[in-house]
N, CA, C and O atoms as CSV, one atom per row, in Angstrom:
chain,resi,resn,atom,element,x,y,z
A,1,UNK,N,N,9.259,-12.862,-12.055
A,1,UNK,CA,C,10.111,-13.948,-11.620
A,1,UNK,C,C,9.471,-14.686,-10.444
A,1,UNK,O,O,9.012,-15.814,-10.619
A,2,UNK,N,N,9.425,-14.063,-9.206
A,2,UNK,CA,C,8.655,-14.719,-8.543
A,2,UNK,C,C,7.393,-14.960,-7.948
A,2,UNK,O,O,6.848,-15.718,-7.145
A,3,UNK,N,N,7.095,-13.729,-8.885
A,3,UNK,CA,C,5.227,-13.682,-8.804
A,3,UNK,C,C,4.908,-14.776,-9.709
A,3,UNK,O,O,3.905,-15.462,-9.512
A,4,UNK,N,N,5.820,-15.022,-10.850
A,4,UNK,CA,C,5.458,-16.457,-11.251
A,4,UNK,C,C,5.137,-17.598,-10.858
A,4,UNK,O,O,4.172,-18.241,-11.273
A,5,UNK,N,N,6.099,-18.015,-9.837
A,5,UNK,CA,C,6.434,-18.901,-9.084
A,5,UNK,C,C,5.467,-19.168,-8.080
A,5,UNK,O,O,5.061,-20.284,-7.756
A,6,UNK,N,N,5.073,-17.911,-7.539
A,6,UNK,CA,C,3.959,-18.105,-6.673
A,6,UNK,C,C,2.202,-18.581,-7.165
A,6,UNK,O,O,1.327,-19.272,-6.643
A,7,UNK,N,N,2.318,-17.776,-8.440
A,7,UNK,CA,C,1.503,-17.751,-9.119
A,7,UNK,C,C,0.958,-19.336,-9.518
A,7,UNK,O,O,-0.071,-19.982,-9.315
A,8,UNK,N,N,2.270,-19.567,-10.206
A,8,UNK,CA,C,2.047,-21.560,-10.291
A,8,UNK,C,C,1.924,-22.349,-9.332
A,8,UNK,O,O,2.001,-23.554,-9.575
A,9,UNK,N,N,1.741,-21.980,-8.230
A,9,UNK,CA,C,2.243,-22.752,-6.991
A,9,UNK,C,C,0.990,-22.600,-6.489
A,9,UNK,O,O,0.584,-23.558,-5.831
A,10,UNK,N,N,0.096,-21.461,-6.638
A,10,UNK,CA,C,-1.340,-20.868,-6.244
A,10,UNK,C,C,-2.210,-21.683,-7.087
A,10,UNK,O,O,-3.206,-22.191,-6.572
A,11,UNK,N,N,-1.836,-21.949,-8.870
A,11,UNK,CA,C,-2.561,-22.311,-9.206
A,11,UNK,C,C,-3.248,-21.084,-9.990
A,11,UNK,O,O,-4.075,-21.557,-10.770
A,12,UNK,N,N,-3.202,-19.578,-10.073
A,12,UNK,CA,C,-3.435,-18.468,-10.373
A,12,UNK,C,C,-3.068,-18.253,-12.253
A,12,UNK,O,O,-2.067,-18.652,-12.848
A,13,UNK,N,N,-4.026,-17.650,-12.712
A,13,UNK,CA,C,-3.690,-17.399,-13.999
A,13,UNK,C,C,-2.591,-16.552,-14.002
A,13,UNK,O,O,-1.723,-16.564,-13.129
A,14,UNK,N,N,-2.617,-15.647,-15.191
A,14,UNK,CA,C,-1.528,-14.395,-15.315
A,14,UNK,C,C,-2.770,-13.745,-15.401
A,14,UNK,O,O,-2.414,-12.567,-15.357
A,15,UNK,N,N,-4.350,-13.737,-15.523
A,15,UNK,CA,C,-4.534,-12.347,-15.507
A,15,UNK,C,C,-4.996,-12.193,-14.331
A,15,UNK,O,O,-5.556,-11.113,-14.141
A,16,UNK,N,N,-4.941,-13.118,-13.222
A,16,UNK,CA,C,-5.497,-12.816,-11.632
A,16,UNK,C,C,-4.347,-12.692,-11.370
A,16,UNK,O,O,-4.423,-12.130,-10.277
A,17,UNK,N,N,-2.919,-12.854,-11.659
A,17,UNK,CA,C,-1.709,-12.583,-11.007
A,17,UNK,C,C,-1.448,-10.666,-11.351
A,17,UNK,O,O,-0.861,-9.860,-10.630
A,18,UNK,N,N,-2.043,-10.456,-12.521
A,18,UNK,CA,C,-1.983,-9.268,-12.864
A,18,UNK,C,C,-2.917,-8.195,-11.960
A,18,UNK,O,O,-2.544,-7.049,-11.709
A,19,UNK,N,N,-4.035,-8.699,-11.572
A,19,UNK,CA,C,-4.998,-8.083,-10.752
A,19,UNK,C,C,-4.723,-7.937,-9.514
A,19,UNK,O,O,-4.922,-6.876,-8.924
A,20,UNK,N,N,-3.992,-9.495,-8.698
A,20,UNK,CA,C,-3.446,-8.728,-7.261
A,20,UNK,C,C,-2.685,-8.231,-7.513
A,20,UNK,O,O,-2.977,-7.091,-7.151
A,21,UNK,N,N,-1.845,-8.201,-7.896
A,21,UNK,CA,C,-0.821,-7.168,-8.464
A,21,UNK,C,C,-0.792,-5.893,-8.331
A,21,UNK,O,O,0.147,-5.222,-7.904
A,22,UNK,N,N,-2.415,-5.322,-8.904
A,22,UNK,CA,C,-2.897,-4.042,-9.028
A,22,UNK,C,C,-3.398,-3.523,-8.083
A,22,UNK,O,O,-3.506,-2.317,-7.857
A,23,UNK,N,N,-4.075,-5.258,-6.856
A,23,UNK,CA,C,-4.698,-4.224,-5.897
A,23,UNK,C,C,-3.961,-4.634,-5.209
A,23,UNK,O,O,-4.747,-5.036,-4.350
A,24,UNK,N,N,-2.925,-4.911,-4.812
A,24,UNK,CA,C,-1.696,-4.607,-3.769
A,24,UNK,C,C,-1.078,-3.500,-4.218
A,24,UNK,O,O,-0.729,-2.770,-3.290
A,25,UNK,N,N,-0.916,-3.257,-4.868
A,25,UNK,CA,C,-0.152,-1.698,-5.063
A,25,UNK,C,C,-1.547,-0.753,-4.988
A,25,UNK,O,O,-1.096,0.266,-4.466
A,26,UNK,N,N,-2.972,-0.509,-5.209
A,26,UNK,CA,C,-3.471,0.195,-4.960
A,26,UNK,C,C,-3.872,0.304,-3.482
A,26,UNK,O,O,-4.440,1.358,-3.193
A,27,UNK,N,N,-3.655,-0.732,-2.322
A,27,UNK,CA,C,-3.688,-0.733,-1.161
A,27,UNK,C,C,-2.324,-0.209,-0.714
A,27,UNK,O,O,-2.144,-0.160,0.503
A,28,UNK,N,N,-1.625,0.073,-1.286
A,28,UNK,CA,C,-0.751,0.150,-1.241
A,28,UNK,C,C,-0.764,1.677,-0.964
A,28,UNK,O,O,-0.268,2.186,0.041
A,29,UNK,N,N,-1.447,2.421,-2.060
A,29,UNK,CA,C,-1.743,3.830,-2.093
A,29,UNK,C,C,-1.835,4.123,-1.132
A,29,UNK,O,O,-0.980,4.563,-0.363
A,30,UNK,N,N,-3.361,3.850,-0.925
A,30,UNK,CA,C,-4.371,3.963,0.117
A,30,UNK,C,C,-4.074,4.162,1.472
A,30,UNK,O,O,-4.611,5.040,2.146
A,31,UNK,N,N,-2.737,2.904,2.141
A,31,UNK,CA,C,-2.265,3.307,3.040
A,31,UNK,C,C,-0.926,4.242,3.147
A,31,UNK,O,O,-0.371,4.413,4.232
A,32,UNK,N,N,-0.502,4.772,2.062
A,32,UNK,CA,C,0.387,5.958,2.212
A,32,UNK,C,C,-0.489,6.569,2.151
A,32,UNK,O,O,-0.990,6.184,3.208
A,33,UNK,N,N,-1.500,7.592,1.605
A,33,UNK,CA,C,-2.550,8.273,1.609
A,33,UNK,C,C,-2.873,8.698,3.517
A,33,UNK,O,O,-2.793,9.673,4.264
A,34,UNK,N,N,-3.187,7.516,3.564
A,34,UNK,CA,C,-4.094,7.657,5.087
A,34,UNK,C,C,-2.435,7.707,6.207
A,34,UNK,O,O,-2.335,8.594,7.056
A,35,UNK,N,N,-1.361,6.716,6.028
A,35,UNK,CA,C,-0.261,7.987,6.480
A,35,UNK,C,C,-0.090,9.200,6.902
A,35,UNK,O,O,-0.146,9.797,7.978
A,36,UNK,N,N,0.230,9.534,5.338
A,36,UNK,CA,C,0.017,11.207,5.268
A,36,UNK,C,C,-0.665,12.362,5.885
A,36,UNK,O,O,-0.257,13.429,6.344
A,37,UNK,N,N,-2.198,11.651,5.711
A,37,UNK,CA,C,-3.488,12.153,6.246
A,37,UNK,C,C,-3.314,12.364,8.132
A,37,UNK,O,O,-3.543,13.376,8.795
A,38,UNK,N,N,-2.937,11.294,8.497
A,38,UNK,CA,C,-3.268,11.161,9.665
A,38,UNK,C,C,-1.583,11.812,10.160
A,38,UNK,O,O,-1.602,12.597,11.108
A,39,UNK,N,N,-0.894,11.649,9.847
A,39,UNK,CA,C,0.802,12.169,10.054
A,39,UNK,C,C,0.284,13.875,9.815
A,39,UNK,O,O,0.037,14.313,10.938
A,40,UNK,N,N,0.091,14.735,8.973
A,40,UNK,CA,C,-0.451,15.990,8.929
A,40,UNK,C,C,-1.949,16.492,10.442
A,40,UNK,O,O,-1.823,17.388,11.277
A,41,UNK,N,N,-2.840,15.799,10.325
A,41,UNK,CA,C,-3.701,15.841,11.211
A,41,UNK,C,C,-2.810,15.737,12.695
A,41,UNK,O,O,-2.954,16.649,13.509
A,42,UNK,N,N,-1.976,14.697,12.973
A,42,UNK,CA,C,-1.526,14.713,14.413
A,42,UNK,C,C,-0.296,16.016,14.404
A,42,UNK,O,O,0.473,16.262,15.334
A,43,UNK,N,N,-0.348,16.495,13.528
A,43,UNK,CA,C,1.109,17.471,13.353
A,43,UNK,C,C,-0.065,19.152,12.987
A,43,UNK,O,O,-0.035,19.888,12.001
A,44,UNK,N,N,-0.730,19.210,13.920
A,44,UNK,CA,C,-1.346,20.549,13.348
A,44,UNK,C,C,-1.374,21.818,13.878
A,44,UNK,O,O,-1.205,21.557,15.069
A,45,UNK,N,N,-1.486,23.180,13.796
A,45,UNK,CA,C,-1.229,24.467,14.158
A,45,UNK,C,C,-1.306,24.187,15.801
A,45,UNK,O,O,-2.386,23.873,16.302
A,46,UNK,N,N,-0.330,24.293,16.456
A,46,UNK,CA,C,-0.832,24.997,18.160
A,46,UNK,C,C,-0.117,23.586,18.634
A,46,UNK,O,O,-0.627,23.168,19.674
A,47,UNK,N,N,0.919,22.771,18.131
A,47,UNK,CA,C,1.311,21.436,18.977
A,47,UNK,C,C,3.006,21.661,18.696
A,47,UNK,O,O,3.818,20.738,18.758
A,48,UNK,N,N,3.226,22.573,18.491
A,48,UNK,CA,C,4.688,23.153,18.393
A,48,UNK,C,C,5.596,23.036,19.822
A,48,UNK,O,O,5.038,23.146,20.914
A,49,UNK,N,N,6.549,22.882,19.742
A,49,UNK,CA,C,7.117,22.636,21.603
A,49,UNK,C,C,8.000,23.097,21.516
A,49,UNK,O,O,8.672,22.769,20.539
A,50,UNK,N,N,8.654,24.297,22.605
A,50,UNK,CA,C,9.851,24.906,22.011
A,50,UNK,C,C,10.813,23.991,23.516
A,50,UNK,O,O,10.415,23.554,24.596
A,51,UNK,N,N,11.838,24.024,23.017
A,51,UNK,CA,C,13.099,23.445,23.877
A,51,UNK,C,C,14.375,23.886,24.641
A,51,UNK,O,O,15.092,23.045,25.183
């Protein structure tokens, strides 16, 4: 619907609308990935705090 819209408005085919598409959601990954990564790494054995 409105990737259409943008799409016509860009001037963008449907199969380059299909491709960012793919790599916005695979950047997409990437930064939940590195999240994760770095959320586990700052959270590691010996940083426990009791209250």
């Amino acid at each position: 619907m409105a990737t259409e819209g943008v799409g016509d408005r860009l001037g963008l085919s449907s199969a380059s609308r299909r491709t960012l598409s793919l790599s916005f959601a695979a950047l997409a990954v990437v930064l939940l990935v590195a999240f994760v990564v770095v959320n586990f790494a700052s959270v590691g054995p010996g940083t426990e705090t009791s209250g």
